[in-house]
KEMAR-765132 format. One record per atom (N, C-alpha, C): residue in one letter; x, y, z. Coordinates in steps of 0.02 Angstrom, whole numbers, padded with zeros to 5 digits, always signed. Layout:
aXYZ ...
// end
This chain:
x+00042-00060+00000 x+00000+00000+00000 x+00044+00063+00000 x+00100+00072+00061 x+00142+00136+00051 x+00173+00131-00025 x+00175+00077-00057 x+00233+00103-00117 x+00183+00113-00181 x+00106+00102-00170 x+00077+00128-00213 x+00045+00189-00208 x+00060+00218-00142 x+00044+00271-00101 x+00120+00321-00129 x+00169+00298-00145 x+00216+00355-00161 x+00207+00386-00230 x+00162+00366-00269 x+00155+00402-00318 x+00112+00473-00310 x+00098+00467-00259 x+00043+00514-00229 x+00088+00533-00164 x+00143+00539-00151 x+00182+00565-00107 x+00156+00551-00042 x+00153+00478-00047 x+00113+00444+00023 x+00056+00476+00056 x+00020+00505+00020 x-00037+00559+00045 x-00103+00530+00011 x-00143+00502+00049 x-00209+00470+00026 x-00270+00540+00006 x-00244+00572+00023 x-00283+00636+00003 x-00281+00642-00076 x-00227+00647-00118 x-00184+00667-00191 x-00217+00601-00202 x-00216+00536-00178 x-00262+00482-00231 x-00342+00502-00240 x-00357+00515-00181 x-00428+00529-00162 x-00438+00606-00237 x-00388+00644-00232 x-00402+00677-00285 x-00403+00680-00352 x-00346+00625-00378 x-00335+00599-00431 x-00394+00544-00444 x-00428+00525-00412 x-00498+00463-00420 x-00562+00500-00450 x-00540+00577-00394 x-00617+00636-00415 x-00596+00627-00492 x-00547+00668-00489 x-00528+00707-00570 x-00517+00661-00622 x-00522+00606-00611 x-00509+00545-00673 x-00615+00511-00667 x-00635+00527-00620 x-00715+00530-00617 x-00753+00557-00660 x-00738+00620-00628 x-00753+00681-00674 x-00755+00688-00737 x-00681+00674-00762 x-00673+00691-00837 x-00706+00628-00870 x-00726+00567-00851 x-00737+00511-00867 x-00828+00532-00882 x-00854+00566-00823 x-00929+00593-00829 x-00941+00636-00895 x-00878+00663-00884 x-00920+00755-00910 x-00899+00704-00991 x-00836+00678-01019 x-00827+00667-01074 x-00892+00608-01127 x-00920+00580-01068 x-00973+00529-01077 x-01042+00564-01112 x-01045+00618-01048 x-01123+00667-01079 x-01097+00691-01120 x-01041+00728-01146 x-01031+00754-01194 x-01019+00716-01277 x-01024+00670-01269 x-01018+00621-01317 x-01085+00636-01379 x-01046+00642-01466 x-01085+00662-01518 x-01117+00590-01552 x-01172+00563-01550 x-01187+00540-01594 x-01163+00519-01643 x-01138+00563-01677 x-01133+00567-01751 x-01039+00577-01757 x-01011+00532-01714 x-00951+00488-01689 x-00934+00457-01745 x-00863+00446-01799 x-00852+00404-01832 x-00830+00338-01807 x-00820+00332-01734 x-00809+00264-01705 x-00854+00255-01629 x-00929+00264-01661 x-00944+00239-01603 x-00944+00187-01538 x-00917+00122-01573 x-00903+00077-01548 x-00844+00075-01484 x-00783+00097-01533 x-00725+00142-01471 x-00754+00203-01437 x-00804+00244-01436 x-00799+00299-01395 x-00783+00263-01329 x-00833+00215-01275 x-00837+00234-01230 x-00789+00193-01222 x-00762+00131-01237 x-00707+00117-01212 x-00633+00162-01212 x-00638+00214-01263 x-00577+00267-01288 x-00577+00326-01217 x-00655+00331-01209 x-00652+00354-01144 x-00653+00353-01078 x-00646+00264-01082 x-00646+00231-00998 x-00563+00252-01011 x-00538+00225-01040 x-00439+00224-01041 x-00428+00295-01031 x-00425+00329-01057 x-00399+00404-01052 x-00429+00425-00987 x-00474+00420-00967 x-00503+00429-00897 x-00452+00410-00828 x-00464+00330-00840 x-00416+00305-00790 x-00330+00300-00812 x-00320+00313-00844 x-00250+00328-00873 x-00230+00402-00827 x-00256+00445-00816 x-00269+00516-00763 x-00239+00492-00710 x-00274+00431-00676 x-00221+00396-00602 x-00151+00401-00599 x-00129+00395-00657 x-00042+00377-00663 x-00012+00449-00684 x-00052+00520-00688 x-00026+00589-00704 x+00025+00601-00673 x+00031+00585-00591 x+00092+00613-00550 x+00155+00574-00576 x+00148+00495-00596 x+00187+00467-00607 x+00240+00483-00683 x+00192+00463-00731 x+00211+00477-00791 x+00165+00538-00835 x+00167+00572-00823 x+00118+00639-00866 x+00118+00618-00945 x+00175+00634-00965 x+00184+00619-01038 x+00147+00558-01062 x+00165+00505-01041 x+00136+00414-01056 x+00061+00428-01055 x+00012+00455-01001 x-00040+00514-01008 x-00057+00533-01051 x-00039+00562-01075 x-00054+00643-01119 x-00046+00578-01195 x+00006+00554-01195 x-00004+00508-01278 x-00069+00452-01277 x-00080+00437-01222 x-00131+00399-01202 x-00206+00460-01243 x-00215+00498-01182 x-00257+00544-01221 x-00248+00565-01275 x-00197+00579-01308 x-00186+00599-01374 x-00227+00556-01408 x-00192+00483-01418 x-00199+00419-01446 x-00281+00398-01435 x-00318+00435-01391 x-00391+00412-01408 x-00444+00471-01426 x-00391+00532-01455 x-00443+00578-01501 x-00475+00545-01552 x-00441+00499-01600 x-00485+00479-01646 x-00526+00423-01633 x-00542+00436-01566 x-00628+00399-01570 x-00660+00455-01575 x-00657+00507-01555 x-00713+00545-01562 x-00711+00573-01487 x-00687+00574-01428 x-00678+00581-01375 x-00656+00682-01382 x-00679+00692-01317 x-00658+00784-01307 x-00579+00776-01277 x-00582+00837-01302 x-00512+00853-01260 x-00492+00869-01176 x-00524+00850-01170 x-00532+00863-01074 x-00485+00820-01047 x-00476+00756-01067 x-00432+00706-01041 x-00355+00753-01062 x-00339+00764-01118 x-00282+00782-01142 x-00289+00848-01128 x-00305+00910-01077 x-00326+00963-01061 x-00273+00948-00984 x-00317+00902-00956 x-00279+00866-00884 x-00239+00836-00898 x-00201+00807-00932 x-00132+00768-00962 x-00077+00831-00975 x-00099+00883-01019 x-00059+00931-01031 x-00033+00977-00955 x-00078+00994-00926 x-00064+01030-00852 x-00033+01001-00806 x-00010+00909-00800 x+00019+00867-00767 x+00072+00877-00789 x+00108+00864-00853 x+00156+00863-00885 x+00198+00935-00856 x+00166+00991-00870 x+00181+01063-00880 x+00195+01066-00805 x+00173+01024-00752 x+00158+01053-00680 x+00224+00998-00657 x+00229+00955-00708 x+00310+00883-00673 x+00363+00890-00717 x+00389+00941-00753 x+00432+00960-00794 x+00437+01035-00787 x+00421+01063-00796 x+00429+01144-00792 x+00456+01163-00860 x+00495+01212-00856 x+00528+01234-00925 x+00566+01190-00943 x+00549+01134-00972 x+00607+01081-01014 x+00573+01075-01068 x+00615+01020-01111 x+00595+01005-01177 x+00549+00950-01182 x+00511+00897-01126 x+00465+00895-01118 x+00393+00928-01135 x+00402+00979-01096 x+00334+01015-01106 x+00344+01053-01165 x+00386+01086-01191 x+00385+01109-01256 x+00343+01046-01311 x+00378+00984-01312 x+00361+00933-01345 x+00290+00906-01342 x+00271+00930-01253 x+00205+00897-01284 x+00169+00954-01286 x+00171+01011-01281 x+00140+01076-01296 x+00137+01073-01383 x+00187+01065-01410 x+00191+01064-01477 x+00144+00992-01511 x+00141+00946-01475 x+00107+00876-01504 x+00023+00878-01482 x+00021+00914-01423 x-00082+00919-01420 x-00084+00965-01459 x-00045+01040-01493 x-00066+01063-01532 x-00081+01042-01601 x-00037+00985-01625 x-00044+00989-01678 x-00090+00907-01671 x-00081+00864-01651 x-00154+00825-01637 x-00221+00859-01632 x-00225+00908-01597 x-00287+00928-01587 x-00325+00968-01670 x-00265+01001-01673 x-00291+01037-01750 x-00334+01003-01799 x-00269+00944-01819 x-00299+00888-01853 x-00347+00872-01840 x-00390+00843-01766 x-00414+00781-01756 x-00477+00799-01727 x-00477+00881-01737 x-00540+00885-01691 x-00533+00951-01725 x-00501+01012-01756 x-00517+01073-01782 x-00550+01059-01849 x-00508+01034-01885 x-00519+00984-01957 x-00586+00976-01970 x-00588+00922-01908 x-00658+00879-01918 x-00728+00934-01917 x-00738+00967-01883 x-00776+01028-01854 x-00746+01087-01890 x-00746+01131-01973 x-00713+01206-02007 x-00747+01240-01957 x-00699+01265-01925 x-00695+01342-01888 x-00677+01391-01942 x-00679+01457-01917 x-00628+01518-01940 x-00573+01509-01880 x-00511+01537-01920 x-00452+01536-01886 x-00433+01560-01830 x-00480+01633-01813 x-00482+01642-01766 x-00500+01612-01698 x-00563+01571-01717 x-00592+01537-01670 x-00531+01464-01636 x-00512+01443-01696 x-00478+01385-01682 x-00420+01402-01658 x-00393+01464-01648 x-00338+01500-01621 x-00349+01495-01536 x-00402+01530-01519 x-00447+01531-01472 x-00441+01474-01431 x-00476+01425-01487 x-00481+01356-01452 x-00401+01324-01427 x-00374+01321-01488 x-00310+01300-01445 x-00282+01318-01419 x-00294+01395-01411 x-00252+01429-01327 x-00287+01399-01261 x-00344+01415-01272 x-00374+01370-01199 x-00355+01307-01186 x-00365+01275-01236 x-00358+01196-01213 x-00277+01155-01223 x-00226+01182-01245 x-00160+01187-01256 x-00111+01223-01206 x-00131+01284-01230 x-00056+01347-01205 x-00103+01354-01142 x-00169+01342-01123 x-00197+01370-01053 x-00185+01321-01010 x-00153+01255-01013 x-00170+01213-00967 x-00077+01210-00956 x-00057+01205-01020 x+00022+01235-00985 x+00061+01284-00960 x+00016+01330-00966 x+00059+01407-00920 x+00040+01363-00854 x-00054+01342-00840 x-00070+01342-00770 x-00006+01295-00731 x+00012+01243-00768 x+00073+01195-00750 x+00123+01240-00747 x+00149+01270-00776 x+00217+01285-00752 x+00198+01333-00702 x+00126+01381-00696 x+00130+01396-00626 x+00135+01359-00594 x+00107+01310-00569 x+00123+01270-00500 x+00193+01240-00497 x+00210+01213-00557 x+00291+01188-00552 x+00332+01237-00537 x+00339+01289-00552 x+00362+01374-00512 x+00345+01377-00439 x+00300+01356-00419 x+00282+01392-00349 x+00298+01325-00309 x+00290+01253-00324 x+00328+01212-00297 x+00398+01200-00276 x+00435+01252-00350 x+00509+01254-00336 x+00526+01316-00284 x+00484+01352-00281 x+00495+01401-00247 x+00487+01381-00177 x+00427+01350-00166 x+00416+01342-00089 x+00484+01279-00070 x+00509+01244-00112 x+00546+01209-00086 x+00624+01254-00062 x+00621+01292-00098 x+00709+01332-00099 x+00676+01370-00017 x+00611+01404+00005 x+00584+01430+00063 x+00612+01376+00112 x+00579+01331+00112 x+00577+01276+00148 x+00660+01259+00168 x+00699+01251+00110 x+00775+01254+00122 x+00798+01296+00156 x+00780+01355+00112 x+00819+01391+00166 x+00796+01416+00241 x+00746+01398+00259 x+00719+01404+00324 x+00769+01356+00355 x+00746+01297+00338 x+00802+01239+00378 x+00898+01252+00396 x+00912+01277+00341 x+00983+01317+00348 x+00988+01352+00394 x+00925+01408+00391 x+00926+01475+00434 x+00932+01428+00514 x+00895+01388+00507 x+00888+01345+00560 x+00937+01306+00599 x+00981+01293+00566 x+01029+01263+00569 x+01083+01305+00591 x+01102+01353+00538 x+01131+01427+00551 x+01119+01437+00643 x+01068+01445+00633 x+01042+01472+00742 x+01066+01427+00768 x+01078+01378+00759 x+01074+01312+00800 x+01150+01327+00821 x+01180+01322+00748 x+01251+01329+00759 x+01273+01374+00800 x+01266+01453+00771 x+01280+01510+00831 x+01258+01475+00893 x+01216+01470+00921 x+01174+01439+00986 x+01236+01398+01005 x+01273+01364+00965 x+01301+01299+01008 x+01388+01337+01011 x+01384+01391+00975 x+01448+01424+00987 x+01469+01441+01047 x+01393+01504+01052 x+01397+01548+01102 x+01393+01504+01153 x+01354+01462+01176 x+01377+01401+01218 x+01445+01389+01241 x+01464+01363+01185 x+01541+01354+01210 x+01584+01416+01244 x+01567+01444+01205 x+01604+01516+01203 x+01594+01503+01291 x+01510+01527+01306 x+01526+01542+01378 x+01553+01487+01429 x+01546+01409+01399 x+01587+01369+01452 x+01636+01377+01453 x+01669+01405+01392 x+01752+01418+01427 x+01772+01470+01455 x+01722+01526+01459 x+01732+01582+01513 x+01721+01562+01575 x+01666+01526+01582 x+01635+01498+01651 x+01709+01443+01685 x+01729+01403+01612 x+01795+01370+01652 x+01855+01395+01670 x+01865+01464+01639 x+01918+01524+01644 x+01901+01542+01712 x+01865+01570+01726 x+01827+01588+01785 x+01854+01559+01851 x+01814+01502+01838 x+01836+01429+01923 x+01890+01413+01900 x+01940+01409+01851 x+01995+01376+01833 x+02038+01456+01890 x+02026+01535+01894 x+02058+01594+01911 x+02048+01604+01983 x+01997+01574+02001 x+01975+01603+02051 x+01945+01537+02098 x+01912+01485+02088 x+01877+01443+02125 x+01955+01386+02144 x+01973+01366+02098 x+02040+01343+02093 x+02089+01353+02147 x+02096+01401+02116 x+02161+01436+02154 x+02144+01449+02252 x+02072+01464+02238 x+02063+01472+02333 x+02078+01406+02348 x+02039+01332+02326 x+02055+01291+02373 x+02126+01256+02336 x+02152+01275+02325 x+02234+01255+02311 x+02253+01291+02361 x+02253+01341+02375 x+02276+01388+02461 x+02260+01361+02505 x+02196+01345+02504 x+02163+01295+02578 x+02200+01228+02565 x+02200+01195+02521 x+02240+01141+02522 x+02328+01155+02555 x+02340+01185+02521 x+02431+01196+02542 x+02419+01221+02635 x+02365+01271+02629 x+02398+01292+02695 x+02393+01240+02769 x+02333+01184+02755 x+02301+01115+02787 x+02375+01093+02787 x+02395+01076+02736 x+02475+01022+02721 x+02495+01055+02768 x+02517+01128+02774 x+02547+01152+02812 x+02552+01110+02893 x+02473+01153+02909 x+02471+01148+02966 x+02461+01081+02989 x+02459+01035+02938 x+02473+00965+02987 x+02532+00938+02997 x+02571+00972+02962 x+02644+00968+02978 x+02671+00998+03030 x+02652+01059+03041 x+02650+01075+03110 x+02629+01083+03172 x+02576+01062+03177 x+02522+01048+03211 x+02553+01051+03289 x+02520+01065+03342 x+02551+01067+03413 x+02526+01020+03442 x+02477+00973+03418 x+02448+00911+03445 x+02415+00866+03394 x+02386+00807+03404 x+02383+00743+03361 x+02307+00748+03318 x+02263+00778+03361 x+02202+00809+03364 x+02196+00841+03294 x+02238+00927+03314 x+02234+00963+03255 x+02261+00943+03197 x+02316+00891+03176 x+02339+00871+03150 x+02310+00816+03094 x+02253+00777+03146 x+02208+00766+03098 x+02139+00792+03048 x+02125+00872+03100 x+02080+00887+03077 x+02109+00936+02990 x+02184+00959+03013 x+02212+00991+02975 x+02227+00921+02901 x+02232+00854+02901 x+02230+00819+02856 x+02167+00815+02835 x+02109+00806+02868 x+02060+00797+02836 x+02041+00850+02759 x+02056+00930+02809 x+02036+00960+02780 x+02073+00967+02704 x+02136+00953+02704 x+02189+00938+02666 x+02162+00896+02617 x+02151+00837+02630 x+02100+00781+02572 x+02028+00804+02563 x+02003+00862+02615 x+01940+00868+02567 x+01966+00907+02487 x+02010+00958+02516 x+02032+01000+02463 x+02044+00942+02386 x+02095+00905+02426 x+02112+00886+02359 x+02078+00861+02326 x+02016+00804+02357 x+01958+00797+02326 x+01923+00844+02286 x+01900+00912+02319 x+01870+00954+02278 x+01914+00993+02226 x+02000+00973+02240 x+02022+01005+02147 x+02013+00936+02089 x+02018+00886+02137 x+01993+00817+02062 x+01932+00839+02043 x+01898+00855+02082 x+01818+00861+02027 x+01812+00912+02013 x+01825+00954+02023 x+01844+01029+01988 x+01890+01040+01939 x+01901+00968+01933 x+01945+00968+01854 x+01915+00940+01804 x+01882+00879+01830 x+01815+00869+01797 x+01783+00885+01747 x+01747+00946+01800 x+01704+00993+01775 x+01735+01034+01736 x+01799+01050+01734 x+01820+01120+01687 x+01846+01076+01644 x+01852+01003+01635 x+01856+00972+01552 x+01797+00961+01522 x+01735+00968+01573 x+01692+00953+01528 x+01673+00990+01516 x+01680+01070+01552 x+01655+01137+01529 x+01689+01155+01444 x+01758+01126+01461 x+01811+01132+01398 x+01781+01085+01333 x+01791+01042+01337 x+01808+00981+01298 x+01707+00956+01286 x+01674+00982+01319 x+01615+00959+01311 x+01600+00891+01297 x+01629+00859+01348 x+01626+00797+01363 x+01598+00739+01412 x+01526+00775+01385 x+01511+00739+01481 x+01501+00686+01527 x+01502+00622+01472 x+01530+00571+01507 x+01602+00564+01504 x+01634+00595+01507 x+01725+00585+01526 x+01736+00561+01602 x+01687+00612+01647 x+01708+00607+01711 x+01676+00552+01757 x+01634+00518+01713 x+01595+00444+01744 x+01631+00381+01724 x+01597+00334+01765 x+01642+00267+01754 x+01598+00232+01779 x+01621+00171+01763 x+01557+00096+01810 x+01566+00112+01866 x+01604+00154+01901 x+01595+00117+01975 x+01570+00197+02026 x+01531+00239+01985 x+01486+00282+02017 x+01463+00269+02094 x+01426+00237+02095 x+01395+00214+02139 x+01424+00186+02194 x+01481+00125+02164 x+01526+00138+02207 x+01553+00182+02263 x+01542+00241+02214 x+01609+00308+02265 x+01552+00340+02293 x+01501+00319+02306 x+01455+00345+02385 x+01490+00312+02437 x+01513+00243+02442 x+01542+00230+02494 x+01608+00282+02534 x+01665+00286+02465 x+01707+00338+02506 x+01673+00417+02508 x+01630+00430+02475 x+01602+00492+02494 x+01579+00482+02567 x+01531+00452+02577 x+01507+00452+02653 x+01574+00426+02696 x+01642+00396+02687 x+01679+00400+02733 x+01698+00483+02725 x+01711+00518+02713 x+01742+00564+02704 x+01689+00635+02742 x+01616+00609+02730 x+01590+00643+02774 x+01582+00626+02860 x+01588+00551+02853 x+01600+00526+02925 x+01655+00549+02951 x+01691+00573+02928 x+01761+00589+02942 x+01780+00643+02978 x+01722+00677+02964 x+01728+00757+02976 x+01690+00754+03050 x+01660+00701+03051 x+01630+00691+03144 x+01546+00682+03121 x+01507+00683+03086 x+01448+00662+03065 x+01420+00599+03061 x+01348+00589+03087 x+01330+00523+03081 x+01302+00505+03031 x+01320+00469+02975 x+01277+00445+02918 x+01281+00372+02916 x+01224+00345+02872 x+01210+00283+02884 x+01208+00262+02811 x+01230+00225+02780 x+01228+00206+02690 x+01215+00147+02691 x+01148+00131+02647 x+01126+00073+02634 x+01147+00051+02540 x+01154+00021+02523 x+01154+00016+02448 x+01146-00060+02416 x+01096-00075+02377 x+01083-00135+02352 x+01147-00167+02335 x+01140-00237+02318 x+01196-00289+02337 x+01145-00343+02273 x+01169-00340+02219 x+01237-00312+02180 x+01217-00231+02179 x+01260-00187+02147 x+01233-00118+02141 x+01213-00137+02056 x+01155-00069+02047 x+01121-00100+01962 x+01169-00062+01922 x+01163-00088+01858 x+01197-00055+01809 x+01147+00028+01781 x+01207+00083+01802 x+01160+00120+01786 x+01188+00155+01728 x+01188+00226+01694 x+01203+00250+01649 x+01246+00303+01668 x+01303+00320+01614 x+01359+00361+01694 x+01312+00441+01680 x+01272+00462+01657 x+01234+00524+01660 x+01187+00510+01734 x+01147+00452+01753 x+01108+00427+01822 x+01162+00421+01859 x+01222+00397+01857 x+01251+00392+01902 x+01289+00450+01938 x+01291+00489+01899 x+01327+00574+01913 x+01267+00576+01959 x+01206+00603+01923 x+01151+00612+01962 x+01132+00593+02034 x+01156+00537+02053 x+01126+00495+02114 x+01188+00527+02140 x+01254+00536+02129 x+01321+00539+02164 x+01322+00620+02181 x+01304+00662+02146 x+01271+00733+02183 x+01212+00740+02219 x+01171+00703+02218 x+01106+00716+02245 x+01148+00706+02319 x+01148+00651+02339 x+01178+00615+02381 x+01240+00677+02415 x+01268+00685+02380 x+01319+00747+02407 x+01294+00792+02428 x+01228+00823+02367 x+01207+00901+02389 x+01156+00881+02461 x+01134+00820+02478 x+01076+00823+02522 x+01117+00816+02586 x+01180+00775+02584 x+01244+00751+02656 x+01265+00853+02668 x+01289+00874+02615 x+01289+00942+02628 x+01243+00985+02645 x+01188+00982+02640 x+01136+01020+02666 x+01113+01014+02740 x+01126+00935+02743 x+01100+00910+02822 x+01167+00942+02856 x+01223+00946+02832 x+01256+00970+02883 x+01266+01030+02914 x+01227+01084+02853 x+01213+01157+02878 x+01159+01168+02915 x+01126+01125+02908 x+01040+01139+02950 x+01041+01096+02988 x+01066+01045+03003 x+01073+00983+03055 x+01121+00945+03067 x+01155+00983+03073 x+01236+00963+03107 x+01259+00914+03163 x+01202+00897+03209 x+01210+00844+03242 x+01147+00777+03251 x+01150+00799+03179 x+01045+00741+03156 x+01095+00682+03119 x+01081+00627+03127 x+01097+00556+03081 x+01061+00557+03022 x+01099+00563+02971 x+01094+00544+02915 x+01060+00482+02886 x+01000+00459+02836 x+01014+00395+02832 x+01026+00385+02729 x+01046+00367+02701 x+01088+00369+02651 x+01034+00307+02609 x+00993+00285+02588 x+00972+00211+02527 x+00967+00219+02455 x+00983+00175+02433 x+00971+00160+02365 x+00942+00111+02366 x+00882+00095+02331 x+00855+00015+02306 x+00827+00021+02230 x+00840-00052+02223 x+00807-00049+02146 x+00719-00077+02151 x+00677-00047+02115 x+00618-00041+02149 x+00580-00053+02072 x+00569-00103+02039 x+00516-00073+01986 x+00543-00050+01917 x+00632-00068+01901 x+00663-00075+01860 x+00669+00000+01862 x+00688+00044+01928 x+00675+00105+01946 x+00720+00127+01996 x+00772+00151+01993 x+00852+00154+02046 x+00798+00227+02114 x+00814+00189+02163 x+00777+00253+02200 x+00829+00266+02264 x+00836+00333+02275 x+00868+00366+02286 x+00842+00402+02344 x+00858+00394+02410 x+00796+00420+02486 x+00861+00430+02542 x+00874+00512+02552 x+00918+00544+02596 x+00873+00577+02637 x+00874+00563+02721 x+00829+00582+02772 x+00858+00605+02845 x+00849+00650+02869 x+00892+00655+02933 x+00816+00696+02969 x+00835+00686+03026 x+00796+00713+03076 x+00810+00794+03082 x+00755+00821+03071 x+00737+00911+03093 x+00778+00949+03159 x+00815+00993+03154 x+00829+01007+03229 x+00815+01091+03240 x+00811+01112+03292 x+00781+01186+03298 x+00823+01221+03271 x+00895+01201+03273 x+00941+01250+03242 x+00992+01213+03213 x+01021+01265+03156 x+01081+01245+03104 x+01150+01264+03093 x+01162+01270+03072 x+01245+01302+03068 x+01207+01375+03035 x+01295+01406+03031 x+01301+01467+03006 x+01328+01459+02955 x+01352+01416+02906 x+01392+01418+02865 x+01333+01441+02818 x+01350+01499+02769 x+01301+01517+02706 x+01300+01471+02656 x+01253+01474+02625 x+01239+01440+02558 x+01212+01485+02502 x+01201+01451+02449 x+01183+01504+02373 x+01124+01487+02360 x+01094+01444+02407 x+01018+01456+02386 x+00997+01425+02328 x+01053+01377+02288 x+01036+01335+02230 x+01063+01271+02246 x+01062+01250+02304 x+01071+01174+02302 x+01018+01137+02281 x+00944+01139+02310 x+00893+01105+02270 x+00893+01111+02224 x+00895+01190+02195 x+00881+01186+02107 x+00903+01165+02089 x+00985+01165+02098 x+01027+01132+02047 x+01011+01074+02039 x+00984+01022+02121 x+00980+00946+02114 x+00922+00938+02057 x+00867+00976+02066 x+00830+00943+02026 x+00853+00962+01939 x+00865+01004+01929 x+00880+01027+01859 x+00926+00944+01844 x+00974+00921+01874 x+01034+00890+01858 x+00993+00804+01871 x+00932+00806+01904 x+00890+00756+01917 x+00860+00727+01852 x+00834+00809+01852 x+00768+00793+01785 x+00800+00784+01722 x+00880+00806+01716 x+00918+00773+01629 x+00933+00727+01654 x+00931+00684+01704 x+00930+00625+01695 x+00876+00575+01693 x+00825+00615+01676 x+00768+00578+01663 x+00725+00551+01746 x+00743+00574+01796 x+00717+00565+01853 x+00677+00595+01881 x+00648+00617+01933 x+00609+00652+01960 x+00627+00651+02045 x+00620+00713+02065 x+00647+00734+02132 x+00571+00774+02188 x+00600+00735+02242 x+00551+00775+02303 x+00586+00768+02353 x+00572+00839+02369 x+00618+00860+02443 x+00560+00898+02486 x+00587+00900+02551 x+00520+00931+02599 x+00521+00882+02659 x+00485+00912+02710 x+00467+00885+02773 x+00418+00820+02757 x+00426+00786+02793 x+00396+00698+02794 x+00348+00701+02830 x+00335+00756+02895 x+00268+00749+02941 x+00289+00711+03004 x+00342+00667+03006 x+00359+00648+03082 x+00425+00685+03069 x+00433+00716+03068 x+00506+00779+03098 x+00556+00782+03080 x+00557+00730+02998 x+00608+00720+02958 x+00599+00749+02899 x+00664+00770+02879 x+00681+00793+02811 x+00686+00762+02737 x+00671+00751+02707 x+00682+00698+02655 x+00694+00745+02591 x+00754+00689+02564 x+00785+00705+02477 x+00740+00638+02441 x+00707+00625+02389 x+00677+00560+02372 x+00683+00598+02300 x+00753+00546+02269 x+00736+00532+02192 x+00751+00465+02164 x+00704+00485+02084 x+00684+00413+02053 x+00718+00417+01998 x+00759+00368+01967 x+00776+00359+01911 x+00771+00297+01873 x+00745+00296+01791 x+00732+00234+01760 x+00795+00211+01763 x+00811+00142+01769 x+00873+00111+01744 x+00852+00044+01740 x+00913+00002+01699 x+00897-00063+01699 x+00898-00099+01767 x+00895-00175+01789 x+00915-00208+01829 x+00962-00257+01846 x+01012-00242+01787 x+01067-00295+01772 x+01114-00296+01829 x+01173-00311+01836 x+01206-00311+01876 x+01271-00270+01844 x+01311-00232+01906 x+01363-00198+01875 x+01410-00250+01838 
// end
């Protein structure tokens, strides 16, 4: 059905129209039919063929148009070869086609139907402008305005393309300002905090500060590895570079590292862990960060509880700590949620945060993934 549908540009509408107009001319050429026919016998079969011969216009116009030609001398009107000529004129345009068959209904028609019927010259002039030169200008209008809307159509898509491109420039453009930026300034502070920690655990006046001065030392260095990360993928626009199978994994040393700092967290994680996608797995490995960091500004001495389960061919993701009247002082930017969910929802997940109703806090996100095993 589609490949008899492409002659009609897979559009059941253009058959539905080509059925009217091969109807039509099949009607009107029938009532119009003379009596006094030198082949009565062929008329109506001369005019079933040229009728339904109309079906195949989009395909072959010309094969058409000789078809209609070829059954003037039954006695048949020119209506079939009227609609043969305007197909042709409308699927060729200015070629030697339509010249050819512009030149061949004229001079068929003269013969085969002016002849038969003495006009004055004028009249038959007349006649074959209408039914000749009128049905091929109307064709090469539309074959004109087809070529035209297609070069529109092009070049819209270019123009389109064109934006797209600028769009993906200026993009870049600004990730590498944005990585100029934290590469000048975000960088460089905790490379100071890092060196000056080294320092002071080297010198330290007791065993105490010495460890708190290492900790802080490996948070640093932690936060210039992923801050390098990010400024290759700000660079290099690469954004699975900085993922790997074992995502999920590195919640475990993440939560040592916050245990570390004197916090109670609790990490549960399915056994095997699922295979996820390293875009879900970024996802779950910040959420998880931004929510351990949040509890520790607003609830600094609340237990953490940390799960992952696979639920429904569905990785779910549930960070909860208990409410306390008061929080730290340390400021924040006021875009840790947003960011989680923005960085949630490209991963195809969905996020809810908010009070639970018994006096807990909850992070709860969902992400599709398979259930395979890592």
């Amino acid at each position: 059905m589609k490949r008899w549908l492409s002659w009609w540009d897979g559009r059941i509408v253009l058959l539905a129209l080509d059925v009217a107009v091969a109807a039509a001319v099949i009607a009107v050429t029938l009532a119009s039919g003379d009596p006094r026919d030198p082949h009565p016998a062929l008329y109506v079969p001369a005019v079933v063929v040229s009728g339904v011969a109309l079906l195949a216009r989009r395909r072959w116009p010309f094969l058409v148009l000789l078809v209609a030609l070829g059954c003037l001398p039954a006695g048949i009107s020119l209506l079939p070869g009227v609609v043969a000529q305007y197909s042709v004129a409308a699927r060729h345009g200015l070629r030697v086609m339509t010249w050819v068959s512009v030149v061949a209904s004229g001079i068929t028609s003269y013969l085969l139907v002016v002849l038969r019927q003495p006009v004055s010259l004028p009249f038959a002039a007349i006649a074959l402008g209408l039914y000749v030169l009128g049905p091929a200008l109307a064709g090469l209008w539309m074959h004109q305005r087809a070529v035209l809307l297609t070069v529109l159509r092009e070049r819209a898509e270019e123009a389109e393309r064109t934006r797209t491109l600028l769009a993906d420039r200026a993009v870049f453009a600004e990730r590498r300002r944005i990585a100029r930026e934290m590469h000048d300034v975000v960088a460089h502070r905790v490379t100071a905090v890092a060196l000056q920690a080294g320092g002071l655990s080297l010198q330290a006046p007791d065993e105490r500060t010495a460890q708190a001065a290492e900790q802080i030392r490996a948070a640093s260095v932690a936060a210039l590895d992923e801050l390098r990360g990010i400024l290759r993928v700000l660079r290099d626009d690469t954004s699975a570079a900085d993922a790997g199978p074992g995502v999920l994994a590195s919640l475990e040393h993440l939560v040592d590292e916050v245990v570390a700092t004197g916090a109670r967290v609790e990490l549960t994680l399915p056994d095997p862990l699922p295979a996820v996608p390293d875009q879900v797995g970024r996802a779950v490995y910040r959420v998880v960060q931004e929510a351990l960091t949040n509890a520790g500004k607003h609830a600094p001495h609340a237990t953490v509880d940390v799960r992952l389960a696979v639920c429904e061919e569905r990785l779910v993701v549930e960070v909860t700590n208990r409410l306390t009247p008061h929080g730290s002082a340390v400021p924040g930017s006021g875009y840790g949620l947003v960011g989680m969910r923005e960085r949630v929802e490209l991963a195809g997940g969905d996020l809810r945060t908010g009070p639970t109703g018994d006096g807990r806090f909850q992070v709860l996100a969902r992400f599709p993934v398979g259930v395979a095993e890592r």
